[in-house]
TIPA-698865 format. One record per residue: residue in three letters; residue number from 0; x, z, y of N, C-alpha, C in turn. Coordinates in steps of 0.02 Angstrom, whole numbers, plus 50000, padded with zeros to 5 digits. Example, Ala and Ser with C-alpha at 12.3 -4.5 7.8 and 13.67 -1.06 7.14 Angstrom:
2
SITE rest  nr  n.c1  n.c3  n.c2 ca.c1 ca.c3 ca.c2  c.c1  c.c3  c.c2
SITE  ALA   0 50660 50390 49716 50615 50390 49775 50660 50390 49835
SITE  SER   1 50642 50354 49888 50684 50357 49947 50645 50394 50002
REM end
This chain:
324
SITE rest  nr  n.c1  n.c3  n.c2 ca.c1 ca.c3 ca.c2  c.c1  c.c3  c.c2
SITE  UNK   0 50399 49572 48309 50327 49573 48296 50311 49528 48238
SITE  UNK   1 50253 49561 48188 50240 49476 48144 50185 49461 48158
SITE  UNK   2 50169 49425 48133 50101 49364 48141 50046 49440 48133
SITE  UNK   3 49989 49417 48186 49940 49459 48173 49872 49404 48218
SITE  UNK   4 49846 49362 48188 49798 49326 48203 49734 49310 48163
SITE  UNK   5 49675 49307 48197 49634 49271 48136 49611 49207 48184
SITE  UNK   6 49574 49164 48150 49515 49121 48168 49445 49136 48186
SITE  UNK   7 49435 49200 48182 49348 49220 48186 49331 49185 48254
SITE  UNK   8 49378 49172 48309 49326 49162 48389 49320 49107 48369
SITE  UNK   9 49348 49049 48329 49311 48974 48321 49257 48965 48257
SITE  UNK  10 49265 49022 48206 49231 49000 48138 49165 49037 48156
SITE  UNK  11 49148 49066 48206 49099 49110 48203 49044 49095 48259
SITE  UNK  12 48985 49085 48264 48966 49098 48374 48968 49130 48382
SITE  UNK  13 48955 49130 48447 48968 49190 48490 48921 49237 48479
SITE  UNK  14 48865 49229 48455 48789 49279 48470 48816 49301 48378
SITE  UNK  15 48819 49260 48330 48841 49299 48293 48918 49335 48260
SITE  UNK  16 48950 49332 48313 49016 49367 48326 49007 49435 48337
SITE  UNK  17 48960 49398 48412 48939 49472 48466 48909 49528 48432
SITE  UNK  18 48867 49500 48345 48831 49550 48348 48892 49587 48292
SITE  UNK  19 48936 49548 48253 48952 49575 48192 49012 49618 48233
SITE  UNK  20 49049 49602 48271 49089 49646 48288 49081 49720 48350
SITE  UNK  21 49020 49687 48369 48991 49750 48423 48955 49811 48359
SITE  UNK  22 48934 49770 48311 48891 49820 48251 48970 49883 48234
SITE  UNK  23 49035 49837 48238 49091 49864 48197 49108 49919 48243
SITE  UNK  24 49106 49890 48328 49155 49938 48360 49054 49979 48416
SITE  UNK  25 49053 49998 48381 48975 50007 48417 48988 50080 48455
SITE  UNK  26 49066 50129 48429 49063 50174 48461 49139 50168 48488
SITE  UNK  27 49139 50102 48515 49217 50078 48559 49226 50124 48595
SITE  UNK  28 49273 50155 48636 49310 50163 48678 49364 50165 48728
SITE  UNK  29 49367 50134 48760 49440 50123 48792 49479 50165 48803
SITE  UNK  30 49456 50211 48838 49497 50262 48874 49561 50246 48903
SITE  UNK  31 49554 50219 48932 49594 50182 48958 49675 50233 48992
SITE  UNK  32 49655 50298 49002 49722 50339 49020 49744 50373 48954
SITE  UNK  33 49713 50359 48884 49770 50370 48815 49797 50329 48819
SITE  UNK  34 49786 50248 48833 49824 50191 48816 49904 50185 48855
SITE  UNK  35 49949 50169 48817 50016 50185 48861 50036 50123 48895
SITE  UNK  36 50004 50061 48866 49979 49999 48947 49973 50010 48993
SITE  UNK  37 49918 50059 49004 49866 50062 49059 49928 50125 49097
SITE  UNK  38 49966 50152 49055 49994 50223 49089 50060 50164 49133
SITE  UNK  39 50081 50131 49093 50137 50081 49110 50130 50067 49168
SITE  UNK  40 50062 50028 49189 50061 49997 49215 50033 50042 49298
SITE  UNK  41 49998 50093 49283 49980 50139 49334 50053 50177 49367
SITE  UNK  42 50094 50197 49311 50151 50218 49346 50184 50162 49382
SITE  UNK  43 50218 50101 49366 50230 50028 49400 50207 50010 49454
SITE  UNK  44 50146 50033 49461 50106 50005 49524 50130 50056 49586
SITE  UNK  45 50131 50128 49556 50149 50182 49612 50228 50192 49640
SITE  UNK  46 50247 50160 49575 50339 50138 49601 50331 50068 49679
SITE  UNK  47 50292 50053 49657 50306 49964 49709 50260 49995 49765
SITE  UNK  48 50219 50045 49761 50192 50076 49827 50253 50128 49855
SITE  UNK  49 50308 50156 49824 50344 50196 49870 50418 50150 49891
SITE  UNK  50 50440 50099 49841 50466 50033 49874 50448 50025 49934
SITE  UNK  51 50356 49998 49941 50348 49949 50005 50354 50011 50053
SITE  UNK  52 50325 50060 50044 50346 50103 50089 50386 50140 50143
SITE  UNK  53 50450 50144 50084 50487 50130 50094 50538 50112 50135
SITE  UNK  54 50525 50025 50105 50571 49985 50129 50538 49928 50185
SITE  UNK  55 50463 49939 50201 50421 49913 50250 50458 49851 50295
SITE  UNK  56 50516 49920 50330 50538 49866 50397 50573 49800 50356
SITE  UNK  57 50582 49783 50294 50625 49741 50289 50606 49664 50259
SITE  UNK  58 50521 49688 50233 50470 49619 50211 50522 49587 50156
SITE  UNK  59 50490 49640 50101 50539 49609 50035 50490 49642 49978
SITE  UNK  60 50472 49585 49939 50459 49615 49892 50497 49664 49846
SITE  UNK  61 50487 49705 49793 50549 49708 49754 50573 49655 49704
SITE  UNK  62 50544 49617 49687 50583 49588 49654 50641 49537 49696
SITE  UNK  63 50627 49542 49745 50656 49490 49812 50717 49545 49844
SITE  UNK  64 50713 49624 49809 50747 49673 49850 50815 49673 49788
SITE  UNK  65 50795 49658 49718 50817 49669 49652 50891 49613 49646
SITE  UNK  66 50854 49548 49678 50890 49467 49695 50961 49480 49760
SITE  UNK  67 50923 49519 49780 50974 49531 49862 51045 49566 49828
SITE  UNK  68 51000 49667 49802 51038 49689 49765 51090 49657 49749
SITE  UNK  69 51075 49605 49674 51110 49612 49633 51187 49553 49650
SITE  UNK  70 51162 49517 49724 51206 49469 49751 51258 49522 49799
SITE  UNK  71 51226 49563 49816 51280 49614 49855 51316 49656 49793
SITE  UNK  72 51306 49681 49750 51338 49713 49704 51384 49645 49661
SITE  UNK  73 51377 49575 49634 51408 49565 49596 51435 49502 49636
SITE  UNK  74 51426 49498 49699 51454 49415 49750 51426 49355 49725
SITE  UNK  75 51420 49313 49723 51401 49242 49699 51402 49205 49636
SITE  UNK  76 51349 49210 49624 51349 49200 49546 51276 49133 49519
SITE  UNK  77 51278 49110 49464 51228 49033 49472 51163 49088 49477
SITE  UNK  78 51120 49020 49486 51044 49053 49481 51027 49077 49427
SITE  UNK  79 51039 49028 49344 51018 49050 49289 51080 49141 49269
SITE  UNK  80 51094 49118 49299 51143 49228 49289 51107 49267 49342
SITE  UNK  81 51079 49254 49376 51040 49278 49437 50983 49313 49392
SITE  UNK  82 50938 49247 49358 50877 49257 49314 50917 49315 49271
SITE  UNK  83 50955 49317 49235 50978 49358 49171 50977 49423 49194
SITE  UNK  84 51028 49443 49238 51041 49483 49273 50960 49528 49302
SITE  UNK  85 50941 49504 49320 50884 49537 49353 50812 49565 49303
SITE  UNK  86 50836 49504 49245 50765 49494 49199 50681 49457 49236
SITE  UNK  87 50720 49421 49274 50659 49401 49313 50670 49320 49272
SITE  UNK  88 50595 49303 49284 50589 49240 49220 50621 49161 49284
SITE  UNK  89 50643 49138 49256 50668 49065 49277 50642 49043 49353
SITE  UNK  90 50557 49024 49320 50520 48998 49382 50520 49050 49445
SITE  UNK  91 50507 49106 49430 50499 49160 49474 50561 49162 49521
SITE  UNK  92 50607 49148 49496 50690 49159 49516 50707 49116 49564
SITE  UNK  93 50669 49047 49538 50683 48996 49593 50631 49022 49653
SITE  UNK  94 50585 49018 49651 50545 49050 49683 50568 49080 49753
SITE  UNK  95 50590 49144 49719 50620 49177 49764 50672 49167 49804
SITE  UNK  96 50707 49106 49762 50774 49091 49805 50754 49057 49859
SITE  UNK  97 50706 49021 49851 50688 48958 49891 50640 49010 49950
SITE  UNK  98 50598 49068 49931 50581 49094 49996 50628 49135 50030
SITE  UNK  99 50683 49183 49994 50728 49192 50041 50796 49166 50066
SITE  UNK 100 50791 49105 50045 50847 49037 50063 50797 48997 50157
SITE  UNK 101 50740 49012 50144 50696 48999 50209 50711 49058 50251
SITE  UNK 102 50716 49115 50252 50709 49142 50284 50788 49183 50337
SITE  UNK 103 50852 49116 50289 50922 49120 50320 50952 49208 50283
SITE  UNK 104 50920 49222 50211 50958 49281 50174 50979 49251 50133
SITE  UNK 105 50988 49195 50107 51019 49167 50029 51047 49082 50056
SITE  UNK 106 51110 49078 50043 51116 48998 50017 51148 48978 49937
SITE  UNK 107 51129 48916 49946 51134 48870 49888 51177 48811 49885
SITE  UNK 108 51225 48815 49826 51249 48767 49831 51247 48719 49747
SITE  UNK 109 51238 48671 49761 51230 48625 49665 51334 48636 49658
SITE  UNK 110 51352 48662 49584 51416 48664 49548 51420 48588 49564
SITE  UNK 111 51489 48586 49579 51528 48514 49583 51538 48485 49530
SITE  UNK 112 51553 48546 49462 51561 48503 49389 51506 48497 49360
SITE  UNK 113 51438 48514 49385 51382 48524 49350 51324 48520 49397
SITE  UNK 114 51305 48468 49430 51237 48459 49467 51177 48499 49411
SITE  UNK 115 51189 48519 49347 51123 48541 49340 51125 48634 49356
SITE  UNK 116 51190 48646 49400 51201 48709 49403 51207 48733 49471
SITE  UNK 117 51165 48793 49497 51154 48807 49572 51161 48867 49584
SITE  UNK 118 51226 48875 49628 51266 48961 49644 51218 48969 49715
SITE  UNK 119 51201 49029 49698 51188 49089 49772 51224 49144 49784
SITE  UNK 120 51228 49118 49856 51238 49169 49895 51221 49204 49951
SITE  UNK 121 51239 49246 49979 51219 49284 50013 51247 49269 50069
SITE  UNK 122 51195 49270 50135 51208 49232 50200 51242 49307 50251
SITE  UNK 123 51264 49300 50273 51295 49351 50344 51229 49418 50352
SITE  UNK 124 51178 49366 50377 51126 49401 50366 51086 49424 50317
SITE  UNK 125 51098 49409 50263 51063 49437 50200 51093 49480 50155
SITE  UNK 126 51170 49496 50186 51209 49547 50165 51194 49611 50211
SITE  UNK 127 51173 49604 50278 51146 49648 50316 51098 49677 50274
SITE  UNK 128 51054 49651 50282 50966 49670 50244 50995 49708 50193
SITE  UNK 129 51031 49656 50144 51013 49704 50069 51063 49774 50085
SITE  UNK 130 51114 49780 50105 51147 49844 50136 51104 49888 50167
SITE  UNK 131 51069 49872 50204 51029 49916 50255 50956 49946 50181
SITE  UNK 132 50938 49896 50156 50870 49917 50122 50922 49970 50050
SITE  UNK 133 50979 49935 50013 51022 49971 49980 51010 50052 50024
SITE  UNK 134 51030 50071 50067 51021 50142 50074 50963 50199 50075
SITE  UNK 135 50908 50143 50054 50845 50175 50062 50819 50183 49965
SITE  UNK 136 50873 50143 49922 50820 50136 49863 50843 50201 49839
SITE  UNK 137 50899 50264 49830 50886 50312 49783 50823 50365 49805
SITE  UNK 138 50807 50344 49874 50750 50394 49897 50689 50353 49847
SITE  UNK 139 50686 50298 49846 50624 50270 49801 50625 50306 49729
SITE  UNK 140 50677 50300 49697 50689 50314 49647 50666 50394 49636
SITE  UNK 141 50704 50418 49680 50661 50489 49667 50609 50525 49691
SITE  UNK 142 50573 50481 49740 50520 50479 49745 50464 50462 49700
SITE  UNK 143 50496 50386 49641 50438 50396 49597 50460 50439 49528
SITE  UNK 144 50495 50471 49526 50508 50516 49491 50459 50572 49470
SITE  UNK 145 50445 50593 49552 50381 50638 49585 50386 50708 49548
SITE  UNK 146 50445 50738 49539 50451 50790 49544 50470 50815 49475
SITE  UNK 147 50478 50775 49429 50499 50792 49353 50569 50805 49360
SITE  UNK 148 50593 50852 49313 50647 50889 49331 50714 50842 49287
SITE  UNK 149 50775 50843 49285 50837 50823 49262 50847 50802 49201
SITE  UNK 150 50811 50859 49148 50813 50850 49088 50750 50802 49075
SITE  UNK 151 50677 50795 49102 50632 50742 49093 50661 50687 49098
SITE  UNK 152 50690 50676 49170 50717 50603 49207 50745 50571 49155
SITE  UNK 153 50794 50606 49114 50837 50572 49051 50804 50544 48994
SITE  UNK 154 50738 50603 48987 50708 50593 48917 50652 50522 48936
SITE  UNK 155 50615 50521 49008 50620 50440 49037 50641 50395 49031
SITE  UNK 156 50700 50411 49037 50735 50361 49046 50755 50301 48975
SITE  UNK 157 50759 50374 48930 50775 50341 48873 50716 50323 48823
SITE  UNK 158 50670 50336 48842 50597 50338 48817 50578 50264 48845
SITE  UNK 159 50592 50241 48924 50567 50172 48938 50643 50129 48916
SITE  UNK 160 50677 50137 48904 50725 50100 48881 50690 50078 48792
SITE  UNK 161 50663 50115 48768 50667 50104 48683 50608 50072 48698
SITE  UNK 162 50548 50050 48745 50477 50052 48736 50496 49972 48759
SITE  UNK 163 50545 49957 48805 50554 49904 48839 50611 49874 48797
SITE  UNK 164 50646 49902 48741 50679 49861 48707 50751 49843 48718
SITE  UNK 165 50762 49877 48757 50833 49859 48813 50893 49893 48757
SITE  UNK 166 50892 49927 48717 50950 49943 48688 50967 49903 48632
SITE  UNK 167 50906 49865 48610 50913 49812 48538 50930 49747 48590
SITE  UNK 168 50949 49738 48656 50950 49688 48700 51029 49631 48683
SITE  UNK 169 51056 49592 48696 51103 49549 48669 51090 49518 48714
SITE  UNK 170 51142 49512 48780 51153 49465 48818 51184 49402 48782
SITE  UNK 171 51152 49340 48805 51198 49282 48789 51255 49273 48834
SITE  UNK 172 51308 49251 48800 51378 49251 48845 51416 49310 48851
SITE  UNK 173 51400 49375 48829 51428 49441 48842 51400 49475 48903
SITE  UNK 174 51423 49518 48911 51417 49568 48974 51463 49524 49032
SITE  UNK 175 51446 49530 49090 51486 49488 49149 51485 49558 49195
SITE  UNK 176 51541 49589 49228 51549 49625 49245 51533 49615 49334
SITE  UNK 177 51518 49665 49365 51499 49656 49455 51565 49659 49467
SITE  UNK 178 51554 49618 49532 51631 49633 49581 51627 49702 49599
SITE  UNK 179 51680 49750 49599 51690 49823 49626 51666 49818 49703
SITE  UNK 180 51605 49838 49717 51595 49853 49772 51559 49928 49792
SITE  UNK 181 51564 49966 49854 51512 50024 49851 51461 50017 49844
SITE  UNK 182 51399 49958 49827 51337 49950 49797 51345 49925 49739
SITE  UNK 183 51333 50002 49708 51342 49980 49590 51226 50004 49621
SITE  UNK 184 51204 49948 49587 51149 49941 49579 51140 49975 49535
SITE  UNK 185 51164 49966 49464 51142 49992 49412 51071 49984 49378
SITE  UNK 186 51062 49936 49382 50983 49925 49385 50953 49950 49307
SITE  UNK 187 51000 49963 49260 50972 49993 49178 50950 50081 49201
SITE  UNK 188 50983 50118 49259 50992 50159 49286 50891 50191 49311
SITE  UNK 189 50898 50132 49336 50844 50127 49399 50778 50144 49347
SITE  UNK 190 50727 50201 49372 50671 50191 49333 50619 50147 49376
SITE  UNK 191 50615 50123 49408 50585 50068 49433 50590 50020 49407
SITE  UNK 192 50650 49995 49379 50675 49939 49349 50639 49944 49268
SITE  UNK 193 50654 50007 49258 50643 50016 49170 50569 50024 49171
SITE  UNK 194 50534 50042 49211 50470 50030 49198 50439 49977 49210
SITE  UNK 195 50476 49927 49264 50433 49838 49249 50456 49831 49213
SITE  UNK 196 50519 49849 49138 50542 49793 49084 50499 49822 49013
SITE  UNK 197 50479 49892 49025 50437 49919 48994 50370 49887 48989
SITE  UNK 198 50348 49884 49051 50274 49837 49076 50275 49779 49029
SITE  UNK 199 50329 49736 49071 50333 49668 49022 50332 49650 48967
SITE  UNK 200 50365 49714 48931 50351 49695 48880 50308 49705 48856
SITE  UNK 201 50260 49771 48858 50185 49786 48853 50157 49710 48843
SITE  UNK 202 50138 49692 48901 50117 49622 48920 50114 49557 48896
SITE  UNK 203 50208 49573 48857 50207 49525 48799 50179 49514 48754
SITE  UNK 204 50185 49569 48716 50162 49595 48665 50082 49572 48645
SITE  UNK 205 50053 49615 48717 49972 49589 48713 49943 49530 48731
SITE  UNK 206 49992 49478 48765 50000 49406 48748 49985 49384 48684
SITE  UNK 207 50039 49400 48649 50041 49374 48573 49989 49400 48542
SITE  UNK 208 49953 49456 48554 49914 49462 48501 49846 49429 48516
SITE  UNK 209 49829 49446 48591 49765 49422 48623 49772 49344 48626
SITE  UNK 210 49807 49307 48599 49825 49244 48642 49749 49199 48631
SITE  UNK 211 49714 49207 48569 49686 49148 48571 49621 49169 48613
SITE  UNK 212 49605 49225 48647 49571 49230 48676 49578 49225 48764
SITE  UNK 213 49631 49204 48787 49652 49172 48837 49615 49231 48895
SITE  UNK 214 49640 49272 48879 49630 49323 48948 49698 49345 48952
SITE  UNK 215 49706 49386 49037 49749 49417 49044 49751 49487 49035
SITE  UNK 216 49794 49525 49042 49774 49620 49023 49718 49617 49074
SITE  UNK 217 49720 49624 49140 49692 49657 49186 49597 49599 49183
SITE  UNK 218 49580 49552 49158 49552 49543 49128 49508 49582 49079
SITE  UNK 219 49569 49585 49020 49528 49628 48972 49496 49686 48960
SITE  UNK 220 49551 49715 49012 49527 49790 49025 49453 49788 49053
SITE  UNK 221 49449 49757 49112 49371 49734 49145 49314 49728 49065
SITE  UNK 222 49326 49695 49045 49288 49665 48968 49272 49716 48955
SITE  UNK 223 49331 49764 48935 49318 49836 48869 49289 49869 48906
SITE  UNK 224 49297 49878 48984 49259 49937 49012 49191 49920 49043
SITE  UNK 225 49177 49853 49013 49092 49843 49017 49073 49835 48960
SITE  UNK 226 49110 49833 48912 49080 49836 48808 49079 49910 48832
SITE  UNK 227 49115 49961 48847 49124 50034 48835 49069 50061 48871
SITE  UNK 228 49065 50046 48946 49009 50081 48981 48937 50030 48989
SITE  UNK 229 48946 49973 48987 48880 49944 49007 48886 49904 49066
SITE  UNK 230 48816 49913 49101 48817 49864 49161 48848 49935 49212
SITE  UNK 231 48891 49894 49245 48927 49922 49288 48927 49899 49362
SITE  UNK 232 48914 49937 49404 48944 49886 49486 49011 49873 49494
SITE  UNK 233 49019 49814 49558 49068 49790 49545 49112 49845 49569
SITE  UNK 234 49102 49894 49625 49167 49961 49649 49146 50000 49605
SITE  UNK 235 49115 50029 49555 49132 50086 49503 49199 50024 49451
SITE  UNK 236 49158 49980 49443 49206 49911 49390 49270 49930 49412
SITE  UNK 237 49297 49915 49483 49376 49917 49523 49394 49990 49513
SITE  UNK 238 49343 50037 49524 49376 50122 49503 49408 50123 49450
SITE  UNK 239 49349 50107 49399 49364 50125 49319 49420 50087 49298
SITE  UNK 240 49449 50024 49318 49502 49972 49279 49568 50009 49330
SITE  UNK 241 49553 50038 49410 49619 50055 49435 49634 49976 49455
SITE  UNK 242 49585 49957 49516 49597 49882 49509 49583 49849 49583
SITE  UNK 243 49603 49851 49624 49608 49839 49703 49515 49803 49696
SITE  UNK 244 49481 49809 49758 49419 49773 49756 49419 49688 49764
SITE  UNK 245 49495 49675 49783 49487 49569 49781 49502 49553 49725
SITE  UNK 246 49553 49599 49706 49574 49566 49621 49505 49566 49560
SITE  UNK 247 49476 49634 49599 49416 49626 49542 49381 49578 49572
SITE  UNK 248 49363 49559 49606 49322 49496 49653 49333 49442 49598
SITE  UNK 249 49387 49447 49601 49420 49381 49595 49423 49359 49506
SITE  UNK 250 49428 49412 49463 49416 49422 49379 49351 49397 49391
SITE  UNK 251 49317 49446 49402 49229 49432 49400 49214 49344 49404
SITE  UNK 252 49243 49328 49456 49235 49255 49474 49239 49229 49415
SITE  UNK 253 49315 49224 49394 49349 49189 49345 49315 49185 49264
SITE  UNK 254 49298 49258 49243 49253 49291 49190 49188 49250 49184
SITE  UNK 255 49156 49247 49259 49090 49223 49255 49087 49146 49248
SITE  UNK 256 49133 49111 49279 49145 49052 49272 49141 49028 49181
SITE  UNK 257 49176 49063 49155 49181 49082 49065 49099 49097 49039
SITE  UNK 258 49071 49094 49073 49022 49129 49056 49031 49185 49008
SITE  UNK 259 49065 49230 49038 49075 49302 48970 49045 49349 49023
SITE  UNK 260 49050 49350 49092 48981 49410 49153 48932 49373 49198
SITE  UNK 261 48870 49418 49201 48851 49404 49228 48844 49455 49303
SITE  UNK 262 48845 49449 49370 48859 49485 49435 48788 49428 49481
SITE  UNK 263 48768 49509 49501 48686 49478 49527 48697 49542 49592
SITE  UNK 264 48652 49523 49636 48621 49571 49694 48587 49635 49661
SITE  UNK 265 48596 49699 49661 48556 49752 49665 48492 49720 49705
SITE  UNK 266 48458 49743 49648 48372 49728 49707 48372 49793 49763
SITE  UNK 267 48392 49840 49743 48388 49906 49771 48438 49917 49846
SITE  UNK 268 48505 49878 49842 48541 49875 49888 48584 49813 49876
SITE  UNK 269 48573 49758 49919 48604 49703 49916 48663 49699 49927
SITE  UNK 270 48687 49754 49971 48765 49761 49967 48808 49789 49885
SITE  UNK 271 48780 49786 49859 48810 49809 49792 48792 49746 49731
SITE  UNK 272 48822 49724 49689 48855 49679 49662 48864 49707 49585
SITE  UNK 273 48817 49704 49528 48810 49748 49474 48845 49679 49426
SITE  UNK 274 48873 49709 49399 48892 49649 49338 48890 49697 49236
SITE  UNK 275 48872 49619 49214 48867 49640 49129 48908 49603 49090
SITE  UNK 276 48899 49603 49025 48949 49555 49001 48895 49495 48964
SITE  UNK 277 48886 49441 48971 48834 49391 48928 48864 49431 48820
SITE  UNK 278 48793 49379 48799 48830 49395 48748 48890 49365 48704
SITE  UNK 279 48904 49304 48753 48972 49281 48728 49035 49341 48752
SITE  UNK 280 49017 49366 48816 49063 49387 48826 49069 49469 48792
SITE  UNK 281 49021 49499 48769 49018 49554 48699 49051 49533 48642
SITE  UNK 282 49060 49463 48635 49072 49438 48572 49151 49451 48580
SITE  UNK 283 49162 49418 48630 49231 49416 48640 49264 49477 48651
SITE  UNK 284 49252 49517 48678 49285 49574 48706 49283 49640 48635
SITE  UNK 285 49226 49612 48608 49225 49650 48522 49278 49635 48499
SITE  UNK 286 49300 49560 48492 49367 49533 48463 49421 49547 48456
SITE  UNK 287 49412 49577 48541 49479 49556 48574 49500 49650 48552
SITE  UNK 288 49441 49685 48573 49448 49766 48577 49473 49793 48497
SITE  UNK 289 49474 49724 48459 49477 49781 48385 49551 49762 48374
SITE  UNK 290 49578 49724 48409 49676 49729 48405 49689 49770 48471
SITE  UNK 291 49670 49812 48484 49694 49822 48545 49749 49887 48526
SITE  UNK 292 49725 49928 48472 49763 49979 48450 49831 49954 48426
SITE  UNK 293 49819 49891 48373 49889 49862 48357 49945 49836 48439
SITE  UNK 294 49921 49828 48477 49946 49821 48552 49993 49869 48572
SITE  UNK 295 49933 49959 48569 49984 49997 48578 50025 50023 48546
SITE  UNK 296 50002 49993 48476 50056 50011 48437 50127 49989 48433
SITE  UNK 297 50130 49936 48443 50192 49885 48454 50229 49911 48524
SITE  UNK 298 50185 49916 48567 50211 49922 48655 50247 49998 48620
SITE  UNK 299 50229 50053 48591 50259 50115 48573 50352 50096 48533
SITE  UNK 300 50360 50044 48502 50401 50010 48470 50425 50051 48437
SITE  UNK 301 50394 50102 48389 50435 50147 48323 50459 50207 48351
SITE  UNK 302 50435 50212 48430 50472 50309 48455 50412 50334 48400
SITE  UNK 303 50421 50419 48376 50406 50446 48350 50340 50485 48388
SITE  UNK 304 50311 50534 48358 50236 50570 48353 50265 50631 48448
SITE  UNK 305 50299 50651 48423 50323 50705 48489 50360 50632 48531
SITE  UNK 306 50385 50608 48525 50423 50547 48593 50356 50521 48648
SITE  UNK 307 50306 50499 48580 50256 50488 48631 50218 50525 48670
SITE  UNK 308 50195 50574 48638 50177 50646 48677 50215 50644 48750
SITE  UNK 309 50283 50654 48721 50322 50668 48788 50309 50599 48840
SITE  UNK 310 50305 50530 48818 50301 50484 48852 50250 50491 48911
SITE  UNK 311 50183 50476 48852 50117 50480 48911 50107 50536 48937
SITE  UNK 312 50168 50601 48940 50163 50662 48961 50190 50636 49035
SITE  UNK 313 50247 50588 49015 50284 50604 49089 50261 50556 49120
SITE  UNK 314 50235 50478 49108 50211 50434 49152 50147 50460 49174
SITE  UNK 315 50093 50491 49142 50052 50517 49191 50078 50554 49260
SITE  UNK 316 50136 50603 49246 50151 50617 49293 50192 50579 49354
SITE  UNK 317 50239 50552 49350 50244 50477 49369 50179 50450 49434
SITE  UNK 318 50155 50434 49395 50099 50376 49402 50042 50442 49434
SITE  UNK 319 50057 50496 49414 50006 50556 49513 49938 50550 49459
SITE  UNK 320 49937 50538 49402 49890 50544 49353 49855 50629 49339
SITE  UNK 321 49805 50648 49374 49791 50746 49333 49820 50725 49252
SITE  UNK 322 49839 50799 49251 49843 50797 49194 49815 50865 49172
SITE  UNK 323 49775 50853 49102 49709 50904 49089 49721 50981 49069
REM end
């Protein structure tokens, strides 16, 4: 990625931000199901609903199912190869070790030549679990598949591989091979897998560009789809973003705290909860909405005019999206 920043949110106010860039994008639109974020992230979400599904009886997240995995497929290996291996970030990793090290599926031991180095493994019982939940994930897999045929699955496959970056990828240290066991995870395999590394990197991406405006995606999206439609309630707000009703609870809070919404009582029905954006928060979301194309441009990472077609062709389908 290169540098793509300005200074306008500090050299400017907000009221005259709000007006110069709402004047610019005055016929914004989100649309939020062209954007291949929003497709990313809708298909992602419907993968970790046929996971929990699933795999219910076994109270595992996936990324907690990914950790188990990859200790039954490759035997005992440190935590920081744990992190690599999985692509799950550092903190998260410990995280997880430490909740399923509580729950008697993982132990830990500090390297004898290296106290700053800590091997897991897999307890009696946590070789059970991940064996037992192991026989349930190719049904996930082709479950979120949802019905796209052999020749799609591939063109998927290799479509979230280029979007997520995984083939320009360079392990440090080389490739470390699994112990031969009958659970090959395969997790480059897995489109569950390739669509959170796809996500992430989405995510990254719109990190770096959004940064100085210190929102998160699911944030911003809220923003654009009250610059786009107006004053909105707060359950049309959760429809339109595709956004559980606490999480939006919970933005709104955070947003309003910012003073960028304002969320008042319907005089008309007090059970309803209407929110707008102040005009700082027009200002901002003007800002933020006029890189948003360079976002998906980058998250696309150089596939071609027909790749993408085919992309947001197949994650709509995926992701149980009509398609028109």
């Amino acid at each position: 990625m290169t540098g793509h920043s300005t200074n306008t949110a500090q050299s400017a106010s907000p009221d005259d931000a709000g007006l110069s860039f709402a004047s610019e994008l005055s016929g914004f639109r989100l649309c939020l199901e062209e954007r291949v974020g929003h497709l990313l992230r809708r298909a992602y979400q419907r993968h970790v609903m046929i996971f929990h599904a699933h795999l219910s009886e076994f109270d595992l997240t996936a990324a907690q199912y990914i950790a188990l995995a990859n200790l039954l497929e490759r035997g005992t290996c440190s935590q920081s190869d744990l992190a690599r291996f999985t692509a799950i970030d550092h903190t998260t990793i410990r995280g997880i070790v430490s909740r399923l090290k509580k729950r008697g599926l993982l132990t830990t031991q500090v390297d004898s030549s290296d106290a700053r180095k800590v091997t897991v493994s897999l307890t009696s019982q946590g070789e059970v679990i991940a064996e037992k939940a192991f026989t349930h994930i190719d049904d996930v897999s082709e479950d979120t598949f949802n019905g796209i045929d052999d020749t799609e699955k591939r063109a998927l496959k290799y479509l979230l591989r280029r979007v997520a970056n995984l083939s320009l990828e360079v392990v440090e240290g080389g490739p470390q091979e699994p112990v031969k066991t009958p659970y090959q995870l395969q997790l480059d395999e897995r489109v569950g897998y390739l669509l959170r590394r796809a996500y992430q990197r989405h995510v990254t991406i719109f990190q770096y560009y959004l940064n100085e405006f210190q929102l998160t995606a699911a944030q911003y999206i809220v923003l654009a789809t009250l610059l786009e439609r107006g004053i909105c309630s707060q359950s049309d707000l959760a429809r339109h973003t595709v956004t559980d009703h606490a999480s939006i609870r919970g933005i709104i809070s955070r947003l309003g705290g910012r003073g960028l919404l304002l969320s008042e009582e319907d005089p008309s029905d007090a059970r309803k909860v209407i929110v707008s954006l102040t005009a700082e928060g027009r200002a901002l979301s003007a800002q933020a909405s006029a890189r948003i194309d360079v976002v998906s441009e980058e998250t696309f990472n150089e596939i071609n005019e027909a790749e993408r077609v085919a992309l947001m062709y197949l994650l709509r389908r995926i992701a149980d999206i009509p398609i028109a």
